[in-house]
N, C-alpha and C positions, 0 to 999 in steps of 0.2 A: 098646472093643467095647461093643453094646448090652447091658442087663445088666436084667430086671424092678425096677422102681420108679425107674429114672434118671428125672434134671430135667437141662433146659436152658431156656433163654430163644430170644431171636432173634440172637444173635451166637454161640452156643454150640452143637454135639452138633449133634441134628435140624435145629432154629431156625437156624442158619449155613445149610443146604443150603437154606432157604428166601429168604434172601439170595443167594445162587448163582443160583438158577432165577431170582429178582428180575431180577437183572443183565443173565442171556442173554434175558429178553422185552424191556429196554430197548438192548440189544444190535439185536434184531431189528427192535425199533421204529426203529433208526436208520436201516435201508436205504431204499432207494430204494422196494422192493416189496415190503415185509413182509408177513406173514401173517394178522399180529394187531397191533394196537397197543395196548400198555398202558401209559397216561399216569403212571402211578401208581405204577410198576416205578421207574422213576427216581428218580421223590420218595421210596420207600423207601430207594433205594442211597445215597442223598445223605445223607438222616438217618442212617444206619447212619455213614456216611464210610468212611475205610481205602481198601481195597484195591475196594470195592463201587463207591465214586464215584470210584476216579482209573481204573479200564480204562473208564469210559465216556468221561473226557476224553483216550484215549491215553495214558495217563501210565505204564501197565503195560503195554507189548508182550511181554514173557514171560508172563502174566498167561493162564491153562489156557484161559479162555472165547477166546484172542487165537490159540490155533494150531489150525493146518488140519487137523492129525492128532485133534484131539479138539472143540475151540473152535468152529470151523464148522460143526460136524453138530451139535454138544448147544445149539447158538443155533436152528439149525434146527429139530431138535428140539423147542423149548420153542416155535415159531413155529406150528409142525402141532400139536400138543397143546392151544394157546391156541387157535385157529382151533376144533377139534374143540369142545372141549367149549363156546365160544362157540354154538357155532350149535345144539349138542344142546339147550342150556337156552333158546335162542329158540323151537328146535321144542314141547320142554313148556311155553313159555308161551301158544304159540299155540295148543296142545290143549285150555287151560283150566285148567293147573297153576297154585297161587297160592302153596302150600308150595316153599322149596325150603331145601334142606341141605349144607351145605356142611360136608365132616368132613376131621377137620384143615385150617381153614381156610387158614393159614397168611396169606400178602400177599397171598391172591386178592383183588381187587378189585370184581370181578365187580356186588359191591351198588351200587358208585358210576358204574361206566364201560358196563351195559347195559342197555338202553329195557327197562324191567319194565312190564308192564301192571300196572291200580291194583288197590289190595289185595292187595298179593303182600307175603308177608311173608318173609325170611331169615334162617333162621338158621345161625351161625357158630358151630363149634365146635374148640376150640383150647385148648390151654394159657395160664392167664391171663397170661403172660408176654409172648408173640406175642399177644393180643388187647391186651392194655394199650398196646404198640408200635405198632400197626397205627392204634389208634384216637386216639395221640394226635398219629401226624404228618401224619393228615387232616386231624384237628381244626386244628392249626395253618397248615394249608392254607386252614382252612376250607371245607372241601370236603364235601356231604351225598350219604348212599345216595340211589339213586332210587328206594327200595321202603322198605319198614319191616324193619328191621336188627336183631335179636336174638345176642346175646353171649351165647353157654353157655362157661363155663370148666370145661375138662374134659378129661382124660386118655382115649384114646379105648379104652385099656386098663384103665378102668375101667366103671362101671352109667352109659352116656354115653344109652342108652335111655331112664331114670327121666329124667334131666337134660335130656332134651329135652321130654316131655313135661310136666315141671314149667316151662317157659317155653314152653308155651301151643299147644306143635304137636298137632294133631288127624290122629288114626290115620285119621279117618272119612273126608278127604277127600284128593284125590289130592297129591301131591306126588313130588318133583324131587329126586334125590339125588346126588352127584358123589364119587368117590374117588380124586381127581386127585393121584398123585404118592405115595400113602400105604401103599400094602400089602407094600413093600418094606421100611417100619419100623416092620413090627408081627407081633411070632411070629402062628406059625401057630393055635395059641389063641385069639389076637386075632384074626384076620382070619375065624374061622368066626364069633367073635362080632358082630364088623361084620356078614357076612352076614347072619345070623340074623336080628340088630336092625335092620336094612334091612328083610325081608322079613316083620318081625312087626309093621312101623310104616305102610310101605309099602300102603293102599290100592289100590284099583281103579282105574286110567288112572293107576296112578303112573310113574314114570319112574326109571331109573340109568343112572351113566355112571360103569366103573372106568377105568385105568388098572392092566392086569395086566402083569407080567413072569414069565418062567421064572426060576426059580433054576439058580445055576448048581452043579456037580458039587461038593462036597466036597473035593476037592483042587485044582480049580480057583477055589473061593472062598479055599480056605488061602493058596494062591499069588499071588491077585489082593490078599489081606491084607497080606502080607508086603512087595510088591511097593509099596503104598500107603505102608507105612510108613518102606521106604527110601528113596523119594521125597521125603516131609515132611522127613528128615535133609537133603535136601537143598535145601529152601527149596519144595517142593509144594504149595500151599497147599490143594491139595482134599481133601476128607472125605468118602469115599461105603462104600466096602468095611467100614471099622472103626463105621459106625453101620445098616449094614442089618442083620437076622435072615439072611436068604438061605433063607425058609421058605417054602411056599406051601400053604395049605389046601388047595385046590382050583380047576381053573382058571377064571376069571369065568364064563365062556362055559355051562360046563357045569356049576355050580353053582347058576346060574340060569335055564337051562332046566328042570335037574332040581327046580325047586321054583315052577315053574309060570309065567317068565317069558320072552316072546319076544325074546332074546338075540341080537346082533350082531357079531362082534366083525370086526375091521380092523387085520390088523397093522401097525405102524407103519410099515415100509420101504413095504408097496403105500399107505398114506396119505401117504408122503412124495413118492411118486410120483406119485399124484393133484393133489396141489398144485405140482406143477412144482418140486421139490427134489430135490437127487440124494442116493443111498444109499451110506452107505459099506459099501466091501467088506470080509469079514470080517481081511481081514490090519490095519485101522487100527485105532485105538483107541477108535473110537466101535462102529465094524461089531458086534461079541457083543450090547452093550447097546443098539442097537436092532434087532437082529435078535431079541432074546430078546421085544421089549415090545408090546403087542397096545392098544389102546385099543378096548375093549367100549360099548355100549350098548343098554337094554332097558325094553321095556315091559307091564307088567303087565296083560293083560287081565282 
């Protein structure tokens, strides 16, 4: 279980699930009609090896991202979520955004794989663990950002506010924030604080884009725990219940209206529908966890 002060890398705890999510946007880039392609998702899973690079050569058909009951829809999933926040940060760059931010960066790729207009600077913020990873299997790619690329190494459950502004981010002009995938594992302490330092850094014509979920009931999280854990006894490889909080400050939507930003949000099922994907219904394994999950977007007048 999550616990104040843990560490993990990128094969470990949080850093695993970011090889997960890796997997299913290379997954997705495999189809025929993908949503999103992310070149860079693969070259991750490769470097990692294991279990990450053999379901993309078939070599795992039991392998969680490979079944219909769960596999199909969280590929899907990571397909509509990569599309969404793709095209939000196109929107803020065409407004005039040059700042943008990316918390818990994790394998996004984003600095290397989207047309940035010039003078856009990026920063990334991550545990130095997952940035050290990140940066050195592009490097051996040889592979360069298309913008100017800033590494903060930083707990985001830490003063990740001071750490941004000490590598060179200016409050004074607008920028581009994203909280893709994150607020699921971070207490409820920490996510007011994210808010907060969002909206205390966040100028005029700024931009955000969460990634909110409902928490689920207290006996239904105990149960979804347990449940994970008798699975793993039995060869499960996934990790999700035993590293979330299951906390939620407040919901995006209304958090950020209530502090003076014009807030959107889209739950995921009706964006899965917009894109031409089907929803699963609540009796399969996916149905709760995309029924519960909303992907928000907002602008600061």
């Amino acid at each position: 279980m999550r616990s104040e002060g843990d560490t993990w890398d990128i094969t470990t705890s949080v850093g695993s699930t970011a090889l997960f999510v890796a997997t299913a946007r290379a997954l997705e880039a495999q189809k025929p009609d993908p949503l999103a392609v992310d070149p860079y998702a693969e070259m991750f899973c490769r470097a990692a090896g294991g279990s990450s690079a053999d379901v993309l050569d078939g070599k795992e058909p039991d392998h969680p991202l490979k079944s219909a009951e769960f596999g199909d829809h969280f590929v899907n999933f990571q397909g509509a979520r990569t599309k969404y926040f793709d095209e939000y940060f196109l929107r803020a760059a065409d407004a005039g955004v040059r700042q943008v931010v990316l918390l818990a960066a994790g394998l996004d790729s984003r600095a290397y794989r989207l047309d940035w207009p010039a003078a856009t600077t990026i920063f990334e913020l991550d545990r130095p663990q997952v940035l050290d990873f990140k940066r050195e299997v592009l490097a051996d790619h040889g592979d360069q950002p298309r913008a100017e690329r800033r590494e903060i190494a930083v707990d985001l459950r830490e003063d990740w506010p001071q750490a941004l502004r000490d590598s060179g981010f200016d409050p004074a002009k607008p920028s581009a924030w994203i909280a893709e995938g994150l607020l699921i594992y971070l207490p409820a302490a920490a996510q007011e604080q994210l808010y907060t330092g969002i909206d205390g850094l966040a100028g005029h014509g700024s931009h955000v884009a969460v990634e909110d979920g409902a928490p689920l009931q207290p006996d239904e999280f105990e149960a979804a725990v347990a449940e994970e854990r008798a699975a793993a006894a039995q060869g499960d490889k996934r990790l999700f219940f035993q590293l979330v909080y299951n906390e939620q400050h407040a919901p995006a939507t209304e958090w950020l209206a209530a502090h003076g930003w014009n807030a959107v949000g889209t739950p995921l099922a009706d964006y899965l529908r917009q894109v031409g994907r089907p929803v699963p219904g609540p009796e399969t394994e996916a149905g709760p966890m995309i029924a519960r999950n909303t992907l928000v977007s907002a602008v600061r007048a």
